[in-house]
N, C-alpha and C positions, 0 to 999 in steps of 0.2 A: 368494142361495144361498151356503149355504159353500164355503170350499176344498175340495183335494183330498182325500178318501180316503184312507185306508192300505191299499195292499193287505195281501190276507187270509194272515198266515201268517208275513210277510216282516218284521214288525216294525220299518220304516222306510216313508218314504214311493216312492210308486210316480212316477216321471215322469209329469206329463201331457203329451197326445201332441196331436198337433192331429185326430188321430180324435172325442178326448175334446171338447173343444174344437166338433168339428164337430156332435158330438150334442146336448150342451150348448145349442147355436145351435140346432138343426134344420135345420143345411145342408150341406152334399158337403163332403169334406175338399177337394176342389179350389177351393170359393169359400173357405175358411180359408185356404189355401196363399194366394191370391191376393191378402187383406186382408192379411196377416200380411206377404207378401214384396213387397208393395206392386207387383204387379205384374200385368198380365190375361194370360190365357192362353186363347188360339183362341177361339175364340164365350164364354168365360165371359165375363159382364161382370157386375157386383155395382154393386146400388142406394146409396144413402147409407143406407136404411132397414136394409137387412141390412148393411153395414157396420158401424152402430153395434152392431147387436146382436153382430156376431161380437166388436170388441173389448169389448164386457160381459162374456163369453163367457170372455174372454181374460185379464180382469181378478178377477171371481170363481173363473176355477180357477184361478188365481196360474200359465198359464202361462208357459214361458219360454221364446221360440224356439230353436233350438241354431243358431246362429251361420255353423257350416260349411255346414251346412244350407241358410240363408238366401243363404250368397254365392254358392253352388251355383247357386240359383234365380238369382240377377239375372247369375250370371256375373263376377262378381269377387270378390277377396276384399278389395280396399280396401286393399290392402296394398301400400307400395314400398317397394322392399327399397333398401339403400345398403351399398355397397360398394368397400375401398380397398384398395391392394397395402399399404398400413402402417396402422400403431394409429392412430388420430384422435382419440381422447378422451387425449394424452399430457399431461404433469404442464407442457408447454412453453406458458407463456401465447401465446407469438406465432407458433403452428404455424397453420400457414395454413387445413390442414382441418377445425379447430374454426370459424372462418368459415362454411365450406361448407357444413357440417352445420348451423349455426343456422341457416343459410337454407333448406337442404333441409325442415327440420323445422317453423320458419314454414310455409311455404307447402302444406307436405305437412297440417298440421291443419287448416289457412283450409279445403282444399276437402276438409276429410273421410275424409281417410286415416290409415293406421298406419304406423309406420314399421318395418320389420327390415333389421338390422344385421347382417352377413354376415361372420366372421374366419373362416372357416376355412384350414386351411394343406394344405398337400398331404406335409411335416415340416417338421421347424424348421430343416432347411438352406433350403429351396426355395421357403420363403414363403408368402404368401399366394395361393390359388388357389378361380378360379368352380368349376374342375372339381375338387377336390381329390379327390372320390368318384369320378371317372369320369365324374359327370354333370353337367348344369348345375343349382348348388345354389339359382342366383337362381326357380328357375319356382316357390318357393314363394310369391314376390309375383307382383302385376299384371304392374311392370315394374318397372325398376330404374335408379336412379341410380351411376355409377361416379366414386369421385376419382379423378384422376389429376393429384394431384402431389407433387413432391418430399418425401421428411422434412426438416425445418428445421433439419440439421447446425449449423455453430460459427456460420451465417451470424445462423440465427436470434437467435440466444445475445445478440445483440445489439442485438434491441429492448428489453433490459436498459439496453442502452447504454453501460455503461461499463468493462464487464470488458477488451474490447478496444482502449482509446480509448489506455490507457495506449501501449501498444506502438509503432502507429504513427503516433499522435498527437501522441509528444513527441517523433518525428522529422522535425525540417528540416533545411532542404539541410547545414547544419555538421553536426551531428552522426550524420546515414548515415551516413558512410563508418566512422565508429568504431566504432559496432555491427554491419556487415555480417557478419562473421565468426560471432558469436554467432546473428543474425536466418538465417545462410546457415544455421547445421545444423539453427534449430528449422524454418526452412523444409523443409529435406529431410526431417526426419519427416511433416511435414503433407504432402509431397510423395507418397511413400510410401505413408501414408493414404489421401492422395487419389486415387492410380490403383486404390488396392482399391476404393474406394466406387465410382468409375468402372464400375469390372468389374460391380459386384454392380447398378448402374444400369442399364447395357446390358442384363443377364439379365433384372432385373424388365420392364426396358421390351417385350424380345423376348416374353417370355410374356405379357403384358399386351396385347401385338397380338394376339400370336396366338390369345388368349383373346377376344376383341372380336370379331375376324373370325368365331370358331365362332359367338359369340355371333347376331354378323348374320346368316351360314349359316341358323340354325335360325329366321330371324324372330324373335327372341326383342325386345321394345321393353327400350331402354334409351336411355340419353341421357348423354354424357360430362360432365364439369363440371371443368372446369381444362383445360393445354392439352399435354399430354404427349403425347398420342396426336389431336391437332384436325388434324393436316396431312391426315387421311384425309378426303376430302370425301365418303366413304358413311355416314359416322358421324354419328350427329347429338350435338351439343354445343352446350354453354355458354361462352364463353373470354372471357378479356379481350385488349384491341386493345394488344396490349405495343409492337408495331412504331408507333403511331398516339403512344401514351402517349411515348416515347423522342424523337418527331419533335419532339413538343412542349415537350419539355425542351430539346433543342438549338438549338430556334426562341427561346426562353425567353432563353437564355442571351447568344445571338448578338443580341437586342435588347437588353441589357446592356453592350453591346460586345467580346464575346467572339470572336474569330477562331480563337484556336488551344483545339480541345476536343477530348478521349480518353473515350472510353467503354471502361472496364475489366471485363474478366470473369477470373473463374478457371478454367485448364486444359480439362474433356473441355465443349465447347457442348450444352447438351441446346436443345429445341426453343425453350421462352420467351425464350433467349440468340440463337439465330437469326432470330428474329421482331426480339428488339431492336436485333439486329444491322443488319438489314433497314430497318429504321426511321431508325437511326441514317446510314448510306451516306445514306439517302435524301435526308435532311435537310440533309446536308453538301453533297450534290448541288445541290439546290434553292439552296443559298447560297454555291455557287460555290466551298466551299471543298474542296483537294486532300487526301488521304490522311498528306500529311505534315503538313499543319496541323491534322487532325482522322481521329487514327488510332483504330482499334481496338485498343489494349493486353490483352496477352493475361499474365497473372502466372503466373510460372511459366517463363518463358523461352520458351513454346512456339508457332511460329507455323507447322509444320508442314500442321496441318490445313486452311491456307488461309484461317481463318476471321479473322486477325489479321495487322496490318499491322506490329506489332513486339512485343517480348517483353520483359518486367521481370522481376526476379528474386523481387518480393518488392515488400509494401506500404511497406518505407521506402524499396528503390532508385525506387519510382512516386512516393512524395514528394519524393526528392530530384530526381527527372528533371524534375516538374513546377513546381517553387520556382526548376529555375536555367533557365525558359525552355520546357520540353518543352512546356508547355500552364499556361493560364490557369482551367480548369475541366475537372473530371472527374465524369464519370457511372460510378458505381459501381452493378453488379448485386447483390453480396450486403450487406447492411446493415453486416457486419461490417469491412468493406473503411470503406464510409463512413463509420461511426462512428469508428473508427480515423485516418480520416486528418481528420478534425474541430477536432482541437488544430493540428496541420501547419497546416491550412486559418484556422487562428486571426490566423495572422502576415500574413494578407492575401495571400500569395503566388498561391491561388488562388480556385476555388470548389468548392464538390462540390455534388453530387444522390445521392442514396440511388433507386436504381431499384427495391430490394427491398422496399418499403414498413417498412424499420425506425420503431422510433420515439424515434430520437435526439434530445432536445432540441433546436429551434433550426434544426433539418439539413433541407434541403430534400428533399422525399421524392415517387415517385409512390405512391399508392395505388392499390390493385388492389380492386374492389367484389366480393369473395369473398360475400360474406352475400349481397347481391342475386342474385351467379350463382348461387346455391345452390338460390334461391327462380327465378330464370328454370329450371335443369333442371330441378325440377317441375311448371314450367308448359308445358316444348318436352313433357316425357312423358307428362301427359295429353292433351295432343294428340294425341301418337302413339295412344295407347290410345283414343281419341273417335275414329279413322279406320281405313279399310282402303287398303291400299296406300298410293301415292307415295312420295316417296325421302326423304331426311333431313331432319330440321331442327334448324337452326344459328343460331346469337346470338353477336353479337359484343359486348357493354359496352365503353365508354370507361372510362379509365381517370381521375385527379386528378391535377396537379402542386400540393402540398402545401405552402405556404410558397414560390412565388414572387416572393412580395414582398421575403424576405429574401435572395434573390440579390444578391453581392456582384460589383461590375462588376470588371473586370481591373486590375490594379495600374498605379497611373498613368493613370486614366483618370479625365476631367476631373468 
């Protein structure tokens, strides 16, 4: 039989309907609905005989089913949405949430989904928000993936590797004190800096709660992926084991012969700094060694917050502390920190570890499995969406120590 008709008048073609479709066949629109949405419905039940003939049916009117239609019937729309409090697609090759996202998007095709992308803002002071409208923008998918994590500030800047290397790289112990002066003012810009981004972190993290919790409120499924907001055990997430990955680096080091080791962070701790923190005590513990042989150095002078066992001014006073004795090997949180002190680290004085997964030539680094968690939050969220009720579910990944082999043992050591 030929295709459709034109209707009479209208001088274009008419949609065909699954009425059309159902005459066509000689059967109920409700056994059409049911071939087409691949689905039965209360006592309908459809033979393979009439099956084929409806898609014949289906194929000579050149219908088309309408989509919205169809997800209606089965009850989804196939769609997870992804959404982050910053850009993700940035021009920054080593942004962590371009990871994320190729994993979420793997995983989200494997089992036959679409993906929506969710920016909106609530203005351009206030950020990115679920509820920008008042309401929750995610219900246009099934469910929805959230990043939650940082933007890849100067740290990132430095799986380049070499912008920064200069600075504190070609400072050892002789030559700190001569540039301290100069290193102290551009430090107190970055200082400056860095208590605004502080501030503007705090805000996004506080809405970012607060936005998760409405979210849980309303049952709404979602699944976190990163670990900014994983201390909430109602939440379900994807995160990497940073306190596990840290332990391991110190264990690593101290079979090297390392006794005296600093684990260095910059200024306000957000949560992944805590975790490593955690990890790092732990490990010290385990090997017996004291707080003054294996501190937490806090850059920036600042040990107020409890979280640091002493304060540096700066990444050349941390080379200079560490070259005349302070420590044997240091675990850097931000890349740029480690890549930096790489050349310093050349003279043998000590060793470093990149905890931020930089990718500085040479530099021993942990790596954080971002693409996999990307593709685990896909797979905790269908879960969620395959069940009713029970409470969260959570995944922890191991993390990689990177080039442990090129760990350099402590100077003077046989």
């Amino acid at each position: 039989m030929g295709r459709a008709k034109q209707a009479a008048g209208t001088g274009g073609r008419r949609r065909i309907t699954q009425a059309d479709v159902a005459r066509h066949a000689g059967v109920s629109t409700g056994i059409v609905s049911s071939v087409v949405n691949g689905r039965d419905y209360g006592s309908i039940r459809v033979s393979e005989a009439t099956r084929d003939r409806v898609w014949r049916s289906v194929r000579d009117l050149g219908y088309v089913p309408n989509i919205a239609a169809r997800n209606l019937a089965r009850g989804s729309n196939r769609l997870i949405g992804v959404f982050a409090y910053r850009p993700l697609l940035t021009a920054a090759d080593g942004d962590p949430g371009r990871a994320f996202l190729a994993g979420i998007e793997e995983e989200a095709g494997r089992a036959g989904y679409n993906l929506l992308l969710f920016t909106a803002a609530q203005d351009a002071a206030a950020g990115r928000s679920v509820y920008a409208d008042g309401v929750n923008s995610l219900q246009l998918a099934d469910g929805s993936v959230l990043i939650t994590t940082e933007a890849p500030g100067r740290e990132a800047e430095a799986n380049e590797a070499d912008a920064g290397e200069a600075e504190a790289g070609e400072a050892d112990a002789g030559e700190a004190d001569a540039g301290e002066a100069d290193a102290g003012e551009a430090e107190a810009g970055e200082a400056d800096a860095g208590e605004a981004d502080a501030g503007e972190a705090d805000a996004g993290e506080a809405r970012a709660a607060a936005e998760t919790a409405a979210l849980a409120a309303e049952e709404y499924p979602f699944v976190l992926v990163g670990d900014a907001l994983a201390a909430d055990p109602a939440l379900s997430c994807a995160g990497a084991d940073h306190a596990g990955a840290t332990a391991d680096a110190v264990r690593a080091l101290a079979a090297r012969g390392h006794r005296r080791i600093a684990l260095v962070r910059h200024g306000h701790p957000g949560r992944v700094s805590g975790l490593r923190g955690a990890g790092f005590r732990q490990a010290r513990a385990a090997l017996g060694l004291t707080a003054a042989e294996a501190p937490v150095v806090a850059l920036g002078g600042g040990t107020g917050d409890g979280a640091a066992d002493r304060g540096l001014q700066d990444a050349a006073g941390l080379a200079a502390w560490a070259a005349a004795g302070g420590a044997t090997a240091l675990l850097a949180e931000e890349p740029a920190t480690a890549a930096g002190l790489r050349g310093a680290a050349g003279s043998g004085a000590f060793a470093v570890v990149d905890l931020g997964g930089g990718r500085a030539p040479g530099l021993p680094a942990v790596d954080v499995p971002r693409h996999e968690l990307g593709r685990e939050a896909v797979r905790l969220l269908l879960r969620l969406l395959d069940r009713t009720g029970g409470g969260p579910l959570r995944s922890t990944l191991s993390c990689t120590l990177r080039g442990a082999d090129a760990l350099a043992p402590p100077p003077g050591a046989a």
